[in-house]
KENU-324935 format. One record per atom (N, C-alpha, C, O): atom name; x, z negated, y negated. Coordinates in steps of 0.001 Angstrom, whole numbers. Each point is the difference from the previous one (the first is absolute). Layout:
<pts>
  atomo       px       pz       py
     CA        X        Z        Y
...
</pts>
This chain:
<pts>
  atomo       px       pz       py
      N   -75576    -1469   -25524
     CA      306     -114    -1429
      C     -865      969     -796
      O     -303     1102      457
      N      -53    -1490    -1545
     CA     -932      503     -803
      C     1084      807    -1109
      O     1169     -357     -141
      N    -1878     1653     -699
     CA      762      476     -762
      C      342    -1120    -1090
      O     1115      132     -505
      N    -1479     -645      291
     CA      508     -617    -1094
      C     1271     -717     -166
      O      845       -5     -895
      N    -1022     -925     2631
     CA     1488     -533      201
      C     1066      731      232
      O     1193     -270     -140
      N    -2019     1752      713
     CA     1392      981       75
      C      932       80    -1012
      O     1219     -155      -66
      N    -2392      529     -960
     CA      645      435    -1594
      C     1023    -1162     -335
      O     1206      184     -164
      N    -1769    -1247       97
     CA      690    -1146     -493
      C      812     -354      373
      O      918      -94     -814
      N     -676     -268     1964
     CA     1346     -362      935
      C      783     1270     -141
      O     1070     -260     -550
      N    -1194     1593      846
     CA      985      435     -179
      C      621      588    -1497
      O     1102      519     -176
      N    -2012     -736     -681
     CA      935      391    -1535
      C      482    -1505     -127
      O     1022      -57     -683
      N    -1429    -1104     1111
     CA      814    -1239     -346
      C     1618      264      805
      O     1073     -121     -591
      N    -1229      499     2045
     CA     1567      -19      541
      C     1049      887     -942
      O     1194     -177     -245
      N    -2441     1543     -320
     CA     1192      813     -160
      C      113     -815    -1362
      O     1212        6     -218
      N    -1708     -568     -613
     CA      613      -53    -1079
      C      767     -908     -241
      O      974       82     -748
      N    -1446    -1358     1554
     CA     1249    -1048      -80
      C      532      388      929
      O    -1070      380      476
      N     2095       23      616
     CA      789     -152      740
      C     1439      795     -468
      O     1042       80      651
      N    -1329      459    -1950
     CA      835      -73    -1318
      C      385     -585     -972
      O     1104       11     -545
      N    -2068     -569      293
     CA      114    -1262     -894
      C     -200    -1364     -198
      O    -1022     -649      220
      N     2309      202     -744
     CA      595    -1355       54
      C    -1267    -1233      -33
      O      146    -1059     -612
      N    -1521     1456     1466
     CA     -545    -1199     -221
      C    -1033      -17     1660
      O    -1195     -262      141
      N     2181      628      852
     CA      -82     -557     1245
      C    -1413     1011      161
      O    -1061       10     -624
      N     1515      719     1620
     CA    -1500      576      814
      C     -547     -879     1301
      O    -1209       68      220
      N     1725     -584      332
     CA     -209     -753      851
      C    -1193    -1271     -152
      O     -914     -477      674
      N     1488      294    -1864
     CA    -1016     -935     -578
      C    -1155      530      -71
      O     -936     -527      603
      N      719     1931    -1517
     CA    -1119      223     -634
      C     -999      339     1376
      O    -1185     -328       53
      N     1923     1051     1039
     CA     -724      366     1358
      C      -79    -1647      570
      O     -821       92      912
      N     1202    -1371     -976
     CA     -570     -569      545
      C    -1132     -668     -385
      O     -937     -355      715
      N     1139      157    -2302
     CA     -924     -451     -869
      C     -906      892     -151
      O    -1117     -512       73
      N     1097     1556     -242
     CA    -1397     1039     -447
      C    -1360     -560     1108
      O    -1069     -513     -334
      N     1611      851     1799
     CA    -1413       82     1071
      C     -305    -1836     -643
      O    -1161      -97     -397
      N     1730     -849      295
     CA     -377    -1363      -98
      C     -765     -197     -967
      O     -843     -890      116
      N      930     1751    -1479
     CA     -643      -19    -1104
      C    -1698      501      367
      O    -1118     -495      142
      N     1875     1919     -107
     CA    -1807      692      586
      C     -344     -154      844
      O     -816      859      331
      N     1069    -1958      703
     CA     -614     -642      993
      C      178     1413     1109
      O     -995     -240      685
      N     1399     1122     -258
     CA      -43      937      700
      C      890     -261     1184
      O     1132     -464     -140
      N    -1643      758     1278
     CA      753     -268     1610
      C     1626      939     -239
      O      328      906     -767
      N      222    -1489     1589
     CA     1430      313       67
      C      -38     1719      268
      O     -850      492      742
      N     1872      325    -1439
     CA     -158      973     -272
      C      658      784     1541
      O     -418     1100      362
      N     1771    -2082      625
     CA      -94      790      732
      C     1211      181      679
      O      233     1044     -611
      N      653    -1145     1279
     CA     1214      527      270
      C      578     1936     -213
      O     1033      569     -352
      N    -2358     -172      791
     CA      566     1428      260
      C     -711      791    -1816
      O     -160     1175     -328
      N      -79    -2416     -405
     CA     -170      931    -1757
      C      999     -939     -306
      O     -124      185    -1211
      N     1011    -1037     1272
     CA     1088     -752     -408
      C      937      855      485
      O     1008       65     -704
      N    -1013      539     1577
     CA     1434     1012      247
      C     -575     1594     -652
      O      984      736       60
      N    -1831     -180     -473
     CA     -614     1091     -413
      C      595     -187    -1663
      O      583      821     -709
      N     -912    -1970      483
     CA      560      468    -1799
      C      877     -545     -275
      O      205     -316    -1172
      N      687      -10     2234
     CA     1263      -42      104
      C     1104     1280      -41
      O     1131      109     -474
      N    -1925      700     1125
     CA     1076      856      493
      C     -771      622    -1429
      O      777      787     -541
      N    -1801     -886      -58
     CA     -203      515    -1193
      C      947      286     -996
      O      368     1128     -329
      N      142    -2568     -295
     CA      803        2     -631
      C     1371      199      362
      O      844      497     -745
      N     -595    -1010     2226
     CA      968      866      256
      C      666     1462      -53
      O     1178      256     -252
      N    -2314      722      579
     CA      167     1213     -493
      C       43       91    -1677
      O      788      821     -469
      N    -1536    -1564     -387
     CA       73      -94    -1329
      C     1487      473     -387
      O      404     1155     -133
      N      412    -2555      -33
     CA     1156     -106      196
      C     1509      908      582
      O     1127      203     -450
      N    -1877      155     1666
     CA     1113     1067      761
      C     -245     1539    -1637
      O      854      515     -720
      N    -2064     -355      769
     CA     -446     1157     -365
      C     1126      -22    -1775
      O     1074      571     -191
      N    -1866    -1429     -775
     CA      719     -378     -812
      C     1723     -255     -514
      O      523       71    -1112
      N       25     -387     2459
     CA     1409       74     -266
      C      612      849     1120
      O     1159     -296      293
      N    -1703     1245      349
     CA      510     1241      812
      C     1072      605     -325
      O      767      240      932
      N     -501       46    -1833
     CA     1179      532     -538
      C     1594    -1507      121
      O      906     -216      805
      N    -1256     -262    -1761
     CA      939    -1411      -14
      C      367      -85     1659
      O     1149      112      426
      N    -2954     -443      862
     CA      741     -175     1026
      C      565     1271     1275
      O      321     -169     1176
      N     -373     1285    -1920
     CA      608      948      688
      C     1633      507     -282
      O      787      752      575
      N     -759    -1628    -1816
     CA     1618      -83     -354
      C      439    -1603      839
      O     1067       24      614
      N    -1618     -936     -605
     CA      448    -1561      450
      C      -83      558     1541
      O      886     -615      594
      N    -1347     1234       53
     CA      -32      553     1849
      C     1299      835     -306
      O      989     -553      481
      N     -687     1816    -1193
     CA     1138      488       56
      C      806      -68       82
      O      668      598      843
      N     -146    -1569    -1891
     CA      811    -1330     -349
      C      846     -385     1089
      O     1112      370      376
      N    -2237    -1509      167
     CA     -332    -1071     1073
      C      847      803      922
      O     1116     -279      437
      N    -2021     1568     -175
     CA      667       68     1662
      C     1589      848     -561
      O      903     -158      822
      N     -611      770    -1736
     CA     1189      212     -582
      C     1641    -1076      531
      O     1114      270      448
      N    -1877    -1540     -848
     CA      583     -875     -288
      C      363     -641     1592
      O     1094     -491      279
      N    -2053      588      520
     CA      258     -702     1240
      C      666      955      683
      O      640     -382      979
      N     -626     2071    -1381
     CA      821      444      912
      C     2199      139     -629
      O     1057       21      631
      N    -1334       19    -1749
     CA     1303     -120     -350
      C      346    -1395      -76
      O     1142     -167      427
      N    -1811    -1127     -891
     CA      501    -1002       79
      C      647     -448    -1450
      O     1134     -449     -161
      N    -2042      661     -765
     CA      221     -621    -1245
      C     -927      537     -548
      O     -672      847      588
      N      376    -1310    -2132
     CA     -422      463     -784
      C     -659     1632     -640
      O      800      646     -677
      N    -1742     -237      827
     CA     -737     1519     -407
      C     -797      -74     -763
      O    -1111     -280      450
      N     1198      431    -1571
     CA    -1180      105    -1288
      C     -960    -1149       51
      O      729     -983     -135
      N    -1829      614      243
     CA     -757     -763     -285
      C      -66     -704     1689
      O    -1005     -517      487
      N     2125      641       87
     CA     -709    -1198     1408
      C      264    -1807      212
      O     -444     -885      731
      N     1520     1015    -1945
     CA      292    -1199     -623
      C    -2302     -721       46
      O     -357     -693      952
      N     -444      990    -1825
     CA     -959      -36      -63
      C     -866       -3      652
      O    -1008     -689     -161
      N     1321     1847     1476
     CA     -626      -65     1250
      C      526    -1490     1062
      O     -662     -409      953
      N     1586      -13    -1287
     CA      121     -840      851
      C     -416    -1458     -626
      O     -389    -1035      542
      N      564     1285    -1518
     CA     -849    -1181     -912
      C    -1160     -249      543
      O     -236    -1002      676
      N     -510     1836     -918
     CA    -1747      181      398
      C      174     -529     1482
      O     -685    -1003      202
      N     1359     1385      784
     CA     -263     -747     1587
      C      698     -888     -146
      O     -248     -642     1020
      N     1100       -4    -1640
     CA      659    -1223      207
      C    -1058     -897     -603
      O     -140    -1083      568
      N     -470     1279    -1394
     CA     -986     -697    -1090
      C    -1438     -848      681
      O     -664     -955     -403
      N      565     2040     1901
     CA     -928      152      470
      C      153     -881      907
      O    -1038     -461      474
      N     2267      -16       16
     CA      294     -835     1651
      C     -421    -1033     -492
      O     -830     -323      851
      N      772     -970    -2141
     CA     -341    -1290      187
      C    -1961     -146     -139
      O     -579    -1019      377
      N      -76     2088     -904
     CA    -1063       89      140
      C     -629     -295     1584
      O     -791     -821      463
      N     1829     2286      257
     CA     -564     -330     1541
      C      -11     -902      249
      O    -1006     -694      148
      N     2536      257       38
     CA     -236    -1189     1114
      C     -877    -1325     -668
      O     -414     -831      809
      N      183      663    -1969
     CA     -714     -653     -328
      C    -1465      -29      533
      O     -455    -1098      321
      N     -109     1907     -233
     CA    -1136      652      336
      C     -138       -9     1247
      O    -1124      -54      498
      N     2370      110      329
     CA     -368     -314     1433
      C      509    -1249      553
      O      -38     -332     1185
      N      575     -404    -2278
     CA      169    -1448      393
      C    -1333     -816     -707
      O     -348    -1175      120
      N      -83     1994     -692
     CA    -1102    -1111    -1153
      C     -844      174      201
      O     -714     -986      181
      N       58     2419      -40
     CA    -1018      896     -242
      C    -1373    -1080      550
      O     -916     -333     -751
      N     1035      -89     2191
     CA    -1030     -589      525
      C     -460    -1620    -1151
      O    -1151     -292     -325
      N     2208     -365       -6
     CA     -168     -986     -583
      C     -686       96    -1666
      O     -825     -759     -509
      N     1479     1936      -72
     CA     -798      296    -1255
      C    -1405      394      221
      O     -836      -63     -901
      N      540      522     2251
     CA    -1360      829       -9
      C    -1180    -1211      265
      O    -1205       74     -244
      N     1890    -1090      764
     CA    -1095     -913      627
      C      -73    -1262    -1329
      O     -995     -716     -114
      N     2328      586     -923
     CA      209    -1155     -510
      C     -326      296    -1780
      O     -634     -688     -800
      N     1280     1854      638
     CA      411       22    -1718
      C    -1044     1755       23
      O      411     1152     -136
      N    -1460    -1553      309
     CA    -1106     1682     -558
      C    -1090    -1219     -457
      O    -1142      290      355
      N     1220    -1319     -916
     CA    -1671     -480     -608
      C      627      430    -1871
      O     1133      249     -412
      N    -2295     -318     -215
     CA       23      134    -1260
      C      557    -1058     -916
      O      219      298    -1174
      N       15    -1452     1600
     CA      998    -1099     -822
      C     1135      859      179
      O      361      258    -1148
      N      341      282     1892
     CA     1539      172      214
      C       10     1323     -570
      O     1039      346     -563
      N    -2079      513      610
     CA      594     1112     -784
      C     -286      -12    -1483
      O      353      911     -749
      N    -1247    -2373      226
     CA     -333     -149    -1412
      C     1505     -417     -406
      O      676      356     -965
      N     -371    -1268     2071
     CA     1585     -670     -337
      C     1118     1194     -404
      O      484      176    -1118
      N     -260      453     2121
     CA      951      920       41
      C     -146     1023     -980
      O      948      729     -290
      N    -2454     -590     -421
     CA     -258     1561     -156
      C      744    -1033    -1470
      O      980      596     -447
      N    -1154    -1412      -15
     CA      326     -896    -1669
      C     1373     -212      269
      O      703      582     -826
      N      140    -1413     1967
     CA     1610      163     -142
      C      376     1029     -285
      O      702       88    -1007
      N    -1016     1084     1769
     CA      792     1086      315
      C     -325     1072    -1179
      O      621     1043     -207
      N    -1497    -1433     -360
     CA    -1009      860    -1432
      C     1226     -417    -1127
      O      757      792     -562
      N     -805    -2506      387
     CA     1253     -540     -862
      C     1226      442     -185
      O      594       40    -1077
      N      -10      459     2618
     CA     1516       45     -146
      C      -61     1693     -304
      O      825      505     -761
      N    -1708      178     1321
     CA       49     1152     -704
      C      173      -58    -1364
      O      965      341     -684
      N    -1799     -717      446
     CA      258     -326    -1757
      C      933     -123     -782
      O      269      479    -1102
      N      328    -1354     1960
     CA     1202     -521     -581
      C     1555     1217      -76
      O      799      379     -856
      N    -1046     -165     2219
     CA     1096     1168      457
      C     -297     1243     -921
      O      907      607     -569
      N    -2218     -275      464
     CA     -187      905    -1194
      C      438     -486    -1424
      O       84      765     -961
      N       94    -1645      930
     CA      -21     -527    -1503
      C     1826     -373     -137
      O      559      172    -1083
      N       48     -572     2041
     CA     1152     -732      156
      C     1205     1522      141
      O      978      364     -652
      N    -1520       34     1538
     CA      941     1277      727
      C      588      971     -404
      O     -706      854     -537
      N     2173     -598      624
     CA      746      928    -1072
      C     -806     1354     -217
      O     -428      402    -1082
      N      288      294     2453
     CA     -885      946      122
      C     1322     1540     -553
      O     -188      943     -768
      N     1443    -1341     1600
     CA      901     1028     -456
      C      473      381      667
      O     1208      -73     -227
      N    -1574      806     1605
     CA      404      406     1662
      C    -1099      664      417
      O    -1138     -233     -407
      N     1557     1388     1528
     CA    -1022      625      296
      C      345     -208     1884
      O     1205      -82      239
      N    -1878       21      665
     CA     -593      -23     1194
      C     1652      541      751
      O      629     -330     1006
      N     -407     1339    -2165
     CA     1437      279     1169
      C     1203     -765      269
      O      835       48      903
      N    -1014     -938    -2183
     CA     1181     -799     -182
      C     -144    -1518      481
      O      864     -833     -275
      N    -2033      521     1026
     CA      -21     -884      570
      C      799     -176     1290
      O     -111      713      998
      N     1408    -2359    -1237
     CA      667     -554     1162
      C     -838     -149     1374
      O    -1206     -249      -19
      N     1801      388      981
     CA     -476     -495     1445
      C     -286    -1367     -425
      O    -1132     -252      414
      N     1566     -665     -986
     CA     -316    -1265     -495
      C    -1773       78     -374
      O     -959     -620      460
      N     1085     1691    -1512
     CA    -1153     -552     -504
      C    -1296      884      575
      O    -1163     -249     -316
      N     1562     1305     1202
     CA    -1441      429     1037
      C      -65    -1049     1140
      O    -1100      -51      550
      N     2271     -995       30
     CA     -697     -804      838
      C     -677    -1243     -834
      O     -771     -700      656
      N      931      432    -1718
     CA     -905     -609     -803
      C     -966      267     -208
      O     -890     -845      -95
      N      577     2812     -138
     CA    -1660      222     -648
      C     -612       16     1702
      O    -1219      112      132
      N     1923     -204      885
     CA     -306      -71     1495
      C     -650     -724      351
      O    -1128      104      482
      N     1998    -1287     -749
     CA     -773    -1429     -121
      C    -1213     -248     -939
      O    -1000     -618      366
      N     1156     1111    -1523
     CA     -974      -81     -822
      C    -1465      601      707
      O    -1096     -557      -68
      N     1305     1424      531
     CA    -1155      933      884
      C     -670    -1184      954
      O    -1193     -292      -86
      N     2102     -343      997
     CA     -650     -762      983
      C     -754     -806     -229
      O     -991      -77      726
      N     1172     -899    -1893
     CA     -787     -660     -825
      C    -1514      970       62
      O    -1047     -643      -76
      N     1016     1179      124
     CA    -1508      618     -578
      C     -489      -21     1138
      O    -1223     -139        1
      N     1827      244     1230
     CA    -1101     -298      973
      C    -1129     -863      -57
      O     -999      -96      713
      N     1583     -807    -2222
     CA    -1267    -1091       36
      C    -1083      522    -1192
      O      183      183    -1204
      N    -1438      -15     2082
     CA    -1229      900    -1109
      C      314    -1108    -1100
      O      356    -1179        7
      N     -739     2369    -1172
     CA     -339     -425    -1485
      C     1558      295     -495
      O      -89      261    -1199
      N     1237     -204     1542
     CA     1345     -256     -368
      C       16     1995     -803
      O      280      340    -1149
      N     -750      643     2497
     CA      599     1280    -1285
      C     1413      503      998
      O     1032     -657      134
      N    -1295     1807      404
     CA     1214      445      881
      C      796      883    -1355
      O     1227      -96      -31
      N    -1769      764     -837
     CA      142      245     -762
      C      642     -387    -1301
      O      905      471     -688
      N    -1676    -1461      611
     CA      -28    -1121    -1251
      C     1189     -819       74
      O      385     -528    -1043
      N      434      289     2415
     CA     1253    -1235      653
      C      950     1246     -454
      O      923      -64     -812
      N    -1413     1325     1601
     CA     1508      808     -618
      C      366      292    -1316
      O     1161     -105     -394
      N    -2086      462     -300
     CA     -159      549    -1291
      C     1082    -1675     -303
      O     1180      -82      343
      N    -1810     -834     -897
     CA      495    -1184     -240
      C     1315       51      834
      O     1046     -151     -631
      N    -1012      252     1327
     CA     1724     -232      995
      C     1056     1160     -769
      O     1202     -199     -177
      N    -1866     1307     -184
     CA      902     1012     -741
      C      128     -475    -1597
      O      884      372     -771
      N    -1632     -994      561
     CA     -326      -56    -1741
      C      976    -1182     -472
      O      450      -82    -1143
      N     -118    -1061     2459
     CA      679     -786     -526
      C     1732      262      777
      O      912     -825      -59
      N     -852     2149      725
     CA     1457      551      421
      C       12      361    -1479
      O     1063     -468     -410
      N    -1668     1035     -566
     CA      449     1346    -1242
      C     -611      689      154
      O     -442      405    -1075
      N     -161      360     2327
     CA     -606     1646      215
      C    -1112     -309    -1185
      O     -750     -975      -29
      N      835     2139    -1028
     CA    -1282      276     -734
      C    -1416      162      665
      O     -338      -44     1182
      N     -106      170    -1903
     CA    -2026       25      839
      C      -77     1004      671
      O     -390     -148     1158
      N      684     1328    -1570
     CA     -175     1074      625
      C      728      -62     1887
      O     -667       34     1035
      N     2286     -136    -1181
     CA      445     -271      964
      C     -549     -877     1004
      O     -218      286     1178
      N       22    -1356    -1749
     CA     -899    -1183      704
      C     -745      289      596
      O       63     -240     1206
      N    -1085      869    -1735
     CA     -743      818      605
      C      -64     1041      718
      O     -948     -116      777
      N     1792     1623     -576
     CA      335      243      950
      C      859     -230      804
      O      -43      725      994
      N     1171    -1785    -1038
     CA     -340     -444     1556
      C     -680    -1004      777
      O       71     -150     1220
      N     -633     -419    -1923
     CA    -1392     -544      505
      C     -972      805     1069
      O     -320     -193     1173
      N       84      963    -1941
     CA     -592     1220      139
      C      299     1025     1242
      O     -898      681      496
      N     2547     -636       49
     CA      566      714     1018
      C      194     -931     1198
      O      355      407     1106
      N     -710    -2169    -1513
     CA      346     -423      804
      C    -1293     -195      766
      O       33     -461     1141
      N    -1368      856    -1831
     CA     -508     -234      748
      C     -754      789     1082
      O     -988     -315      663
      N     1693     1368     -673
     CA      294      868     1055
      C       37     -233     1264
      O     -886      389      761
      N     1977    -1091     -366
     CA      143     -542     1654
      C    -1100    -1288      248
      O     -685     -415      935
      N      965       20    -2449
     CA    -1396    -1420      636
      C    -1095      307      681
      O     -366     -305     1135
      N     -378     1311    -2449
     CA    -1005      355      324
      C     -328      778     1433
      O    -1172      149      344
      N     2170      295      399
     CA      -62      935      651
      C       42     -843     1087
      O     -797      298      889
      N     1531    -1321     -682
     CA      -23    -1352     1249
      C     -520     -287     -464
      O     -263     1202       43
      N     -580    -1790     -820
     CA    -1469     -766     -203
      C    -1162     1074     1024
      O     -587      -90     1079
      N      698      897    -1985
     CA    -1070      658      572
      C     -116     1013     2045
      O     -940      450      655
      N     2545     -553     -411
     CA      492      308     1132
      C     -625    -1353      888
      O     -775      247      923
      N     1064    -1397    -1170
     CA     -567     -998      331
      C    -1336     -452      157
      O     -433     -618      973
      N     -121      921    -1863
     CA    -1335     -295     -114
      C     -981     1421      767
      O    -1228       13       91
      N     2019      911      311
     CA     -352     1094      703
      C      104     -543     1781
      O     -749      228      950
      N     2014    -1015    -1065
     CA      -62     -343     1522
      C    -1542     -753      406
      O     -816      277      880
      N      831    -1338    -1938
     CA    -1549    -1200       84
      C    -1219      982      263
      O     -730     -230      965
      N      513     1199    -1701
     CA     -812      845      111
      C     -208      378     1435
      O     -835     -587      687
      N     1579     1556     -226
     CA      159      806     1253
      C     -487    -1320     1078
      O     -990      166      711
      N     1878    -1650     -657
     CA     -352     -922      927
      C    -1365      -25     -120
      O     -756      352      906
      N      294     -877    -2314
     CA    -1268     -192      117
      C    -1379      850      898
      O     -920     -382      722
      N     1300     1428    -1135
     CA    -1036     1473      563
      C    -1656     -436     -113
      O     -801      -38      933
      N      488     -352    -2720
     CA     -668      201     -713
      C     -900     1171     -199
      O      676     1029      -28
      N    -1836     -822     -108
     CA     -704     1252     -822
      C      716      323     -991
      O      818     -752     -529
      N    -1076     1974      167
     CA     1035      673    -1391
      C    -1182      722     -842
      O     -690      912      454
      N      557    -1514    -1868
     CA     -989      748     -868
      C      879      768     -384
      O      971     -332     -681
      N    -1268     1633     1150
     CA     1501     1178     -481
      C      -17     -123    -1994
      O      874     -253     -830
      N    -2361      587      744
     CA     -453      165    -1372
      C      981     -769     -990
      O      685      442     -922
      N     -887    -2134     1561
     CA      430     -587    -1247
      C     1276     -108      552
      O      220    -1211       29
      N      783     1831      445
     CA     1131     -214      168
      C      684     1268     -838
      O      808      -63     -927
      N    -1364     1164     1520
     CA      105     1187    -1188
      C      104     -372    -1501
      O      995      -28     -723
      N    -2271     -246      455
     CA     -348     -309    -1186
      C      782    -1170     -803
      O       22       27    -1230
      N      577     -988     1916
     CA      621    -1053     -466
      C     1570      261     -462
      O      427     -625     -971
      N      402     1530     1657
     CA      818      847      473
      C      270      870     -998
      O     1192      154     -266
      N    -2251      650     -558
     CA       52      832     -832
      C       61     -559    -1287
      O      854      196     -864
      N    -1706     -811      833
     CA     -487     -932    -1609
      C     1351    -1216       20
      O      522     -320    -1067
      N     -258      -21     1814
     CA     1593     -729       86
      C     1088      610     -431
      O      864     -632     -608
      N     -777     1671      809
     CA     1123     1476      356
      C     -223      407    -1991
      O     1086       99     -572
      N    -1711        3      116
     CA     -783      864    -1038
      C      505    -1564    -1066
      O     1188     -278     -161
      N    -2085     -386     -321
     CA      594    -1591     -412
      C     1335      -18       86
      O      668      480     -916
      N     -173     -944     1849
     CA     1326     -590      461
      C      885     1229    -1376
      O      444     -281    -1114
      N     -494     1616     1856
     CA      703     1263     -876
      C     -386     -685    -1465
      O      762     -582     -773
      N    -1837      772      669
     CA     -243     -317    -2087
      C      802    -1135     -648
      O      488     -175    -1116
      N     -558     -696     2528
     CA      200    -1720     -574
      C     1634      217     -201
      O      219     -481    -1111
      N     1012      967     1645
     CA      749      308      254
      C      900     1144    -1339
      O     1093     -187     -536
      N    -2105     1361      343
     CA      461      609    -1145
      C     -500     -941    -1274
      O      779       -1     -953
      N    -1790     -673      839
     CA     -440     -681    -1305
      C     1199     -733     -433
      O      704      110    -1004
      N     -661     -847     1976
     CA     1224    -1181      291
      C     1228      372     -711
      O      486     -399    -1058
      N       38     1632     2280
     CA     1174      -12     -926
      C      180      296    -1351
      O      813     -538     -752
      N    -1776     1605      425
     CA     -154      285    -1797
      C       -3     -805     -546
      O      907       47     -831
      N    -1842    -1474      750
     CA     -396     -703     -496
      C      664     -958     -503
      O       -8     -417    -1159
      N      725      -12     2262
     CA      814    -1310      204
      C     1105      223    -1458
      O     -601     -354    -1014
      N     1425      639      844
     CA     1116      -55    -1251
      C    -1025     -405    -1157
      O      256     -956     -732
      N    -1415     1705      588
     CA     -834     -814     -981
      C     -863     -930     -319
      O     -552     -283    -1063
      N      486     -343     2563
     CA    -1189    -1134      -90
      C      534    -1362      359
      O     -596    -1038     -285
      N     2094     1103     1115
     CA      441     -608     1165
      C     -763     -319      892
      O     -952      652      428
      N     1552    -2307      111
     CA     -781     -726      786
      C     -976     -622     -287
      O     -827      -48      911
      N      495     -600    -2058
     CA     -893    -1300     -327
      C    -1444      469     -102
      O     -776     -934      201
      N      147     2160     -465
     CA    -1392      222      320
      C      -66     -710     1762
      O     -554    -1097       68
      N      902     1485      799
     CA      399     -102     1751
      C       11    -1870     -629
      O     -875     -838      218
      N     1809      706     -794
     CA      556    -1680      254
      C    -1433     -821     -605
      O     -158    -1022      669
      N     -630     1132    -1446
     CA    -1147     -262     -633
      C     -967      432      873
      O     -981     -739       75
      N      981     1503      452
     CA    -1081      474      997
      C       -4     -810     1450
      O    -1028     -270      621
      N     2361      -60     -207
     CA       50    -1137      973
      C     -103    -1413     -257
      O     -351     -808      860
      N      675      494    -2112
     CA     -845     -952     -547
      C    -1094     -441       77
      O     -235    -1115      464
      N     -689     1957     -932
     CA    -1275     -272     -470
      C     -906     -120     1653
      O     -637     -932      493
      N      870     1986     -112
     CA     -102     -110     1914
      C      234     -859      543
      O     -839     -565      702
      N     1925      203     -816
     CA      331    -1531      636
      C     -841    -1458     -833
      O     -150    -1039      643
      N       19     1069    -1031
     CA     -708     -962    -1105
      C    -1637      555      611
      O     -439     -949      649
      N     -297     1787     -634
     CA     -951      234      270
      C     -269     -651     1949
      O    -1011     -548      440
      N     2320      889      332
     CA      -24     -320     1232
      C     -161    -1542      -84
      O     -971     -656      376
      N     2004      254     -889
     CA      -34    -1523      -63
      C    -2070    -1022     -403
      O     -593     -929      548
      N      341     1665    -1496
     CA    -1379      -24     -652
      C     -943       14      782
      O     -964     -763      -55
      N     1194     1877     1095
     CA     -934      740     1230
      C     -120    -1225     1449
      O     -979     -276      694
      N     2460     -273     -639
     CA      216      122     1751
      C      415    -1899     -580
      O     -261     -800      898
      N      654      343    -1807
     CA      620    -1497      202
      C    -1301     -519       -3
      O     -182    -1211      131
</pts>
């Protein structure tokens, strides 16, 4: 890999894999655009754990009270300050898996061409829209029913399909429970914590089988500039959001999708 794709691929993960307009996409679509060879298994798990650390780093505090909590709660056996929340976040997380390990092979071979994520990236762009536009927006993350985290759960699994927005399904899955933007967004945001972490736990096993050469460089480098992004994309976000909402994001998957369609039909 050449510096350039370094740069690029990894400020693209970190910056969408925050925001509601599918990173998955943009990493599958980018190398297809600039014609550039596949970037790699072992830099697909490098600016992964990028933004993963992003994330951990960013809400450290929040998740050193949700662990306290958590294990609070499992040893007395009810309720401790915020583990109500902590258990949200792993319950949120189980229909993703098994999705992923019932699906995973079939999305990878069937639904990654650019019709389906032009498709998905314009449904799923719409109903954002809408949920932004429709949604009471008068609840915050704590007050969400077990009802409605196995809904934003479900909502998550859905995104296994590129162009859809792991992000973008929750945000929308919270926006049309009530949770305001902000909320929506962090727990969006916390949930994607364990994903990311079995995504990339996973994609660590493929690695190791493989026993590939390792360009340390651009794994470093991808890793950092992921890590660095991801953090900005994340504080912008939340500032931002109460004043811009969704529809810059919902217009922006628009016009993308419309451009895919233009490109690839």
């Amino acid at each position: 890999m050449d510096i350039i794709q370094i740069i690029a691929l990894a400020l693209m993960q970190g910056l969408t894999e925050f925001l509601p307009i599918s990173s998955s996409a943009h990493l599958i679509l980018l190398p297809i655009i600039a014609n550039w060879q596949d970037q790699g298994l072992a830099f697909d798990v490098a600016v992964h754990v990028g933004t993963l650390a992003a994330v951990i780093i960013y809400f450290r505090a929040t998740l050193r009270s949700l662990i306290k909590d958590w294990l609070g709660s499992v040893c007395v056996r009810k309720t401790v300050g915020d583990s109500r929340l902590a258990w949200a976040v792993l319950i949120g997380t189980i229909p993703v898996g098994l999705a992923g390990l019932l699906l995973g092979d079939y999305i990878e071979v069937y639904l990654r061409s650019p019709l389906v994520i032009a498709a998905t990236t314009i449904i799923f762009g719409l109903l954002l829209g809408w949920a932004d536009w429709q949604g009471k927006q008068q609840r915050t993350e704590h007050q969400l029913t077990w009802q409605d985290v196995l809904i934003v759960g479900l909502a998550q699994a859905v995104a296994l399909i590129p162009g859809t927005s792991r992000s973008g399904i929750t945000m929308t899955a919270g926006l049309i429970l009530g949770l305001n933007r902000n909320a929506a967004a962090r727990f969006s945001f916390l949930l994607s914590i364990p994903v990311i972490f079995l995504a990339g736990g996973l994609k660590t096993i493929d690695l190791i089988q493989a026993a590939t050469a390792t360009d340390w460089f651009a794994l470093i480098a991808g890793a950092g500039l992921s890590a660095v992004s991801a953090y900005l994309c994340i504080h912008l976000f939340l500032k931002l959001l109460e004043k811009i909402g969704m529809w810059p994001f919902v217009i922006y998957r628009l016009l993308l999708g419309a451009i895919l369609v233009w490109l690839f039909i």
